[in-house]
Each structure stands twice: as structure tokens, then as C-alpha cells.
N, CA, C and O atoms as CSV, one atom per row, in Angstrom:
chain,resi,resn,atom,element,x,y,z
A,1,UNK,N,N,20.145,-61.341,2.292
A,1,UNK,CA,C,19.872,-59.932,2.170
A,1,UNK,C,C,19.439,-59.371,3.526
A,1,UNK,O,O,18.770,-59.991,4.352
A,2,UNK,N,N,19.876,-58.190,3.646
A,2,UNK,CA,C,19.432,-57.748,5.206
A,2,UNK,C,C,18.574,-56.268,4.770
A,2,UNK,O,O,18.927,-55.499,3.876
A,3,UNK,N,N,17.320,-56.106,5.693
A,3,UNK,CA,C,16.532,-54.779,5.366
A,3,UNK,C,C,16.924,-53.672,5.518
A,3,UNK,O,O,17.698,-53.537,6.465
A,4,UNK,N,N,16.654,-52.655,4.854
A,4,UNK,CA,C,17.219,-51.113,5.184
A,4,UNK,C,C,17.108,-50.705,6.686
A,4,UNK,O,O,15.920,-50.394,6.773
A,5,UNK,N,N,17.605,-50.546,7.787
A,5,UNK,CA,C,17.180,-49.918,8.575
A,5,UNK,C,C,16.452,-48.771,8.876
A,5,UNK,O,O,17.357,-47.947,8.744
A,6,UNK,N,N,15.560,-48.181,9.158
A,6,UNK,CA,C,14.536,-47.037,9.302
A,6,UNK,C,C,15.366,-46.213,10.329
A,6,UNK,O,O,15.902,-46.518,11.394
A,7,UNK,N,N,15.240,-44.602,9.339
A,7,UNK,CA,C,15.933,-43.444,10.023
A,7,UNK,C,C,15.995,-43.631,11.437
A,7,UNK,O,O,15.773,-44.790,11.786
A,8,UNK,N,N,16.283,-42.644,12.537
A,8,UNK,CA,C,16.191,-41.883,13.786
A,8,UNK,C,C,14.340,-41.537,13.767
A,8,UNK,O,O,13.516,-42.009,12.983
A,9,UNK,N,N,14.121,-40.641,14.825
A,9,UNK,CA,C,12.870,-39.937,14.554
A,9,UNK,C,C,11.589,-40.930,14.525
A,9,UNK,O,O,11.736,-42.123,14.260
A,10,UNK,N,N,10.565,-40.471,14.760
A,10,UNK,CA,C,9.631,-40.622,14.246
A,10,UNK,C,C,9.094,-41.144,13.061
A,10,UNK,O,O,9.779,-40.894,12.070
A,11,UNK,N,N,8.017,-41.830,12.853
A,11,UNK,CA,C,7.752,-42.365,11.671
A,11,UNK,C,C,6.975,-41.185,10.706
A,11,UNK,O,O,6.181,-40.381,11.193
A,12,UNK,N,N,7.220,-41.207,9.729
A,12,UNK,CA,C,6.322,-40.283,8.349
A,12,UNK,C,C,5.142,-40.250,8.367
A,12,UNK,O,O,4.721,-41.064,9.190
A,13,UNK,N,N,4.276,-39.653,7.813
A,13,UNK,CA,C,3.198,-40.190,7.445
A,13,UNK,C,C,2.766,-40.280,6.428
A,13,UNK,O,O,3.566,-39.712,5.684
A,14,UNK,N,N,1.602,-40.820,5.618
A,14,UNK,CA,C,1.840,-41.504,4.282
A,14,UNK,C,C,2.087,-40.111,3.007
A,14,UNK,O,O,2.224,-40.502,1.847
A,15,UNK,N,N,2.126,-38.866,3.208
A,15,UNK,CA,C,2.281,-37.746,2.410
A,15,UNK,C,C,3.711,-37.678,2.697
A,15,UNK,O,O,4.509,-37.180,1.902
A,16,UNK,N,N,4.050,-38.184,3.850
A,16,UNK,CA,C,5.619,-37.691,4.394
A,16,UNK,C,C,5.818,-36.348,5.569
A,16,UNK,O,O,6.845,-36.289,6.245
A,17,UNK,N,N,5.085,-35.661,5.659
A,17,UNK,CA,C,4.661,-35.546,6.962
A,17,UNK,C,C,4.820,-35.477,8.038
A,17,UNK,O,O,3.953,-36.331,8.228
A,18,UNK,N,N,5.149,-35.237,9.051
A,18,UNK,CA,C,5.623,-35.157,10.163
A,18,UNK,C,C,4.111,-35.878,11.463
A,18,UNK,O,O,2.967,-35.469,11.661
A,19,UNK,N,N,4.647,-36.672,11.867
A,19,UNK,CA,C,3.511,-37.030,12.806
A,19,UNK,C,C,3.424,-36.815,14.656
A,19,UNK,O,O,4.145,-37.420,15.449
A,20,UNK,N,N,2.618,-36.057,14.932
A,20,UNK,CA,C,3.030,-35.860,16.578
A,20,UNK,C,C,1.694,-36.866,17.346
A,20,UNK,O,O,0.570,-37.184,16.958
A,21,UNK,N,N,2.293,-37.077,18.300
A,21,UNK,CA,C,1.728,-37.722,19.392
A,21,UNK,C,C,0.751,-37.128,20.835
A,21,UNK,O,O,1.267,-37.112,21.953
A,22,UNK,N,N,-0.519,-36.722,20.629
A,22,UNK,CA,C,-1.259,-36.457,21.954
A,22,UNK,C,C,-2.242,-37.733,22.450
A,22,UNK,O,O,-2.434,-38.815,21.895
A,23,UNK,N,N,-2.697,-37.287,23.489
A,23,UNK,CA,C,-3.361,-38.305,24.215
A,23,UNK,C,C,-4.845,-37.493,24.286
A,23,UNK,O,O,-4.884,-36.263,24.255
A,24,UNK,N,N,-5.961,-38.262,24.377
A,24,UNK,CA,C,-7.420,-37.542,24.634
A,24,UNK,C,C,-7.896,-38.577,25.380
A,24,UNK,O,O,-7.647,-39.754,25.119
A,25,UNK,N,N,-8.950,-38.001,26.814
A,25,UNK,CA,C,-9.912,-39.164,26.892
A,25,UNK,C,C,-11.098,-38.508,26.902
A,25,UNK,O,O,-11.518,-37.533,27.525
A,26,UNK,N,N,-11.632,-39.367,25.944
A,26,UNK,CA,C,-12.683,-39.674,25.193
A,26,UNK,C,C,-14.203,-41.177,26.209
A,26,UNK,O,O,-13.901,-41.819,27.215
A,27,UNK,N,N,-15.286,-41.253,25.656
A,27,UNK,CA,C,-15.709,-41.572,26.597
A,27,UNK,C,C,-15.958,-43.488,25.896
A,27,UNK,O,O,-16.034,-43.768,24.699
A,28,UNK,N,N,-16.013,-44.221,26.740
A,28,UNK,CA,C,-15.611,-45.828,26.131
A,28,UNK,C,C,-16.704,-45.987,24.862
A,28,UNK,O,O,-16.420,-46.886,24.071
A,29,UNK,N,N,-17.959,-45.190,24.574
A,29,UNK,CA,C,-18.756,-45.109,23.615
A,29,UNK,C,C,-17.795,-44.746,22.134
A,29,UNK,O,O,-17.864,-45.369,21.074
A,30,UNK,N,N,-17.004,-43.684,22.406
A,30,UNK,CA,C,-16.377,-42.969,21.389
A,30,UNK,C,C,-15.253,-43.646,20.975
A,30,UNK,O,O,-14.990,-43.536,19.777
A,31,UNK,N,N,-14.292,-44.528,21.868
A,31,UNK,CA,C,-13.182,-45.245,21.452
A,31,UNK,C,C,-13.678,-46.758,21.185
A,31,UNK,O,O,-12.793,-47.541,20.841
A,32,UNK,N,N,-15.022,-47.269,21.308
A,32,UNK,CA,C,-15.666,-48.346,20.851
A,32,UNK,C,C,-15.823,-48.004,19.407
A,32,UNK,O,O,-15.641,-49.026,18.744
A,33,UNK,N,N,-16.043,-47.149,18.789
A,33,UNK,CA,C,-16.472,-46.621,17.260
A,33,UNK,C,C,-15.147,-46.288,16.442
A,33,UNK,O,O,-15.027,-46.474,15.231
A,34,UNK,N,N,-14.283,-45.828,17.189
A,34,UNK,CA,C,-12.716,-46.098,16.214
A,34,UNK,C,C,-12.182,-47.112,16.335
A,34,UNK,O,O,-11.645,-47.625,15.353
A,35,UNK,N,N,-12.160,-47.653,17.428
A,35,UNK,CA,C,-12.012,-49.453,17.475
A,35,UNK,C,C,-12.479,-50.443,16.393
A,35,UNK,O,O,-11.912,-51.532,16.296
A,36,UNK,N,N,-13.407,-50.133,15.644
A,36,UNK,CA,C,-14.769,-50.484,15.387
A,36,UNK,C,C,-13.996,-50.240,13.551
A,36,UNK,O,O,-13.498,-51.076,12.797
A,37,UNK,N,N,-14.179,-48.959,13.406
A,37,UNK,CA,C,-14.007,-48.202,12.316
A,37,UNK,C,C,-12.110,-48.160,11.844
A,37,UNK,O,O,-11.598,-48.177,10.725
A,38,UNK,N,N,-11.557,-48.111,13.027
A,38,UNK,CA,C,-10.383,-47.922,12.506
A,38,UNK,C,C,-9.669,-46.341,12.638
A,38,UNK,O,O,-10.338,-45.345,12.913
A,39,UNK,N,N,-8.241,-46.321,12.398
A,39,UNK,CA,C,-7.660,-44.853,12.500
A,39,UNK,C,C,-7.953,-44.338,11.020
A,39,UNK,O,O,-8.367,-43.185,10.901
A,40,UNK,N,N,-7.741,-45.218,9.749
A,40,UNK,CA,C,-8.542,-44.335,8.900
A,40,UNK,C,C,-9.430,-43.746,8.541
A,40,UNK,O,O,-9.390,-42.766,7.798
A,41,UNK,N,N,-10.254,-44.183,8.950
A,41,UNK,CA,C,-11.593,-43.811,9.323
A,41,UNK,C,C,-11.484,-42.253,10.108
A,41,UNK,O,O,-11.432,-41.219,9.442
A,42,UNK,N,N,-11.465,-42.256,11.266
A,42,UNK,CA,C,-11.208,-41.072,11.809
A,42,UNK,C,C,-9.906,-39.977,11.643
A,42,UNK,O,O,-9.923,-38.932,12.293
A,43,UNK,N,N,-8.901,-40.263,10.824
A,43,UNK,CA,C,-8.130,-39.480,9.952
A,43,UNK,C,C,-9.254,-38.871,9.064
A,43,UNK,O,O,-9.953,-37.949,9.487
A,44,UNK,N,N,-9.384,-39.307,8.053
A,44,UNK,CA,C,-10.488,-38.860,7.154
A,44,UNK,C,C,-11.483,-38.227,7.349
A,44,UNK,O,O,-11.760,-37.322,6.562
A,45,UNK,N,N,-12.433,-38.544,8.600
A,45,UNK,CA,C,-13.371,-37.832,9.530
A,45,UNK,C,C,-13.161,-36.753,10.300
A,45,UNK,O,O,-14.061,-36.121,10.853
A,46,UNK,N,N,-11.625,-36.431,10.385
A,46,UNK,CA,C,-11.299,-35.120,10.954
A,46,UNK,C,C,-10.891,-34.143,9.938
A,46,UNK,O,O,-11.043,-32.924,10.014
A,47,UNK,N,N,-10.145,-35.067,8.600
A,47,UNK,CA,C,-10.053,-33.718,7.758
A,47,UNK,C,C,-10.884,-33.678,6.844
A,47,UNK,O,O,-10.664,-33.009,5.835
A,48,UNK,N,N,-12.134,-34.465,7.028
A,48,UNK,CA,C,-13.027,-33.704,6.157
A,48,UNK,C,C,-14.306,-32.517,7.338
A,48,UNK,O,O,-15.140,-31.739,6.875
A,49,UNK,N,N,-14.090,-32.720,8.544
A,49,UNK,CA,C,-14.744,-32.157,9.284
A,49,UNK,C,C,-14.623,-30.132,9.215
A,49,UNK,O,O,-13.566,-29.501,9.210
A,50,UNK,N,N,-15.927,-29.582,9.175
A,50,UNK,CA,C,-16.150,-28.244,9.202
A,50,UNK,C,C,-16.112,-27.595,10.385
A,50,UNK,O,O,-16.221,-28.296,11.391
A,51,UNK,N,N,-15.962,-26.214,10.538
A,51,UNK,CA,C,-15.703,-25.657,11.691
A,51,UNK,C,C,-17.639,-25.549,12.457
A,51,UNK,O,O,-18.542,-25.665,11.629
A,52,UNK,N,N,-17.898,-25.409,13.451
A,52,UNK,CA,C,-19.016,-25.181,14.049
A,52,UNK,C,C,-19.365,-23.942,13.900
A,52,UNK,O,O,-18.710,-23.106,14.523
A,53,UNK,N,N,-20.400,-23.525,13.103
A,53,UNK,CA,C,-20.916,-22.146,12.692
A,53,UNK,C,C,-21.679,-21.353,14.214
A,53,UNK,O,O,-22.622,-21.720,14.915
A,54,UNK,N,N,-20.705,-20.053,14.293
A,54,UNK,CA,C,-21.287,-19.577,15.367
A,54,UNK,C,C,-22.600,-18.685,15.287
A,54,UNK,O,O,-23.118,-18.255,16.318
């Protein structure tokens, strides 16, 4: 048996989704704690995050 090959493009994301790619630097404290924690972790931590009340 041979596997389906995966479209062109970019990969999905788990809703299906469209996923884009930026870069941040961040300070080695802050990428020690998603290291740490993981990208789910900070997926989740950004969309449960509130705007800063002015």
C-alpha cells in the first residue's frame, strides 16, 4: 500500500484553516517557557488572551 500524498500549499490547521508563517524575537526567558510548555500551550494562551484596557 502506498500513502496518500499531501496537497501543494501549506499545511491546515486542525479546524482546517489556513496557517501563515511570522517570525518574533522574543527574549531567551520567553522562548525557554514555550519550549517548556509547548505550541499548544501558547495557541490557547493567545486565543484566550484579552485586549489591554486603556
Amino acid at each position: 500500500m502506498t500513502e496518500a500524498k499531501r496537497g501543494p500549499g501549506r499545511p491546515k490547521g486542525p479546524t482546517g484553516e489556513a496557517r501563515e508563517r511570522r517570525a518574533m524575537y522574543l527574549p531567551a526567558a520567553l522562548w525557554a517557557k514555550i519550549d517548556l510548555y509547548g505550541k499548544d500551550w501558547l495557541e490557547r494562551l493567545i486565543a484566550n488572551a484579552k485586549p489591554p484596557k486603556e
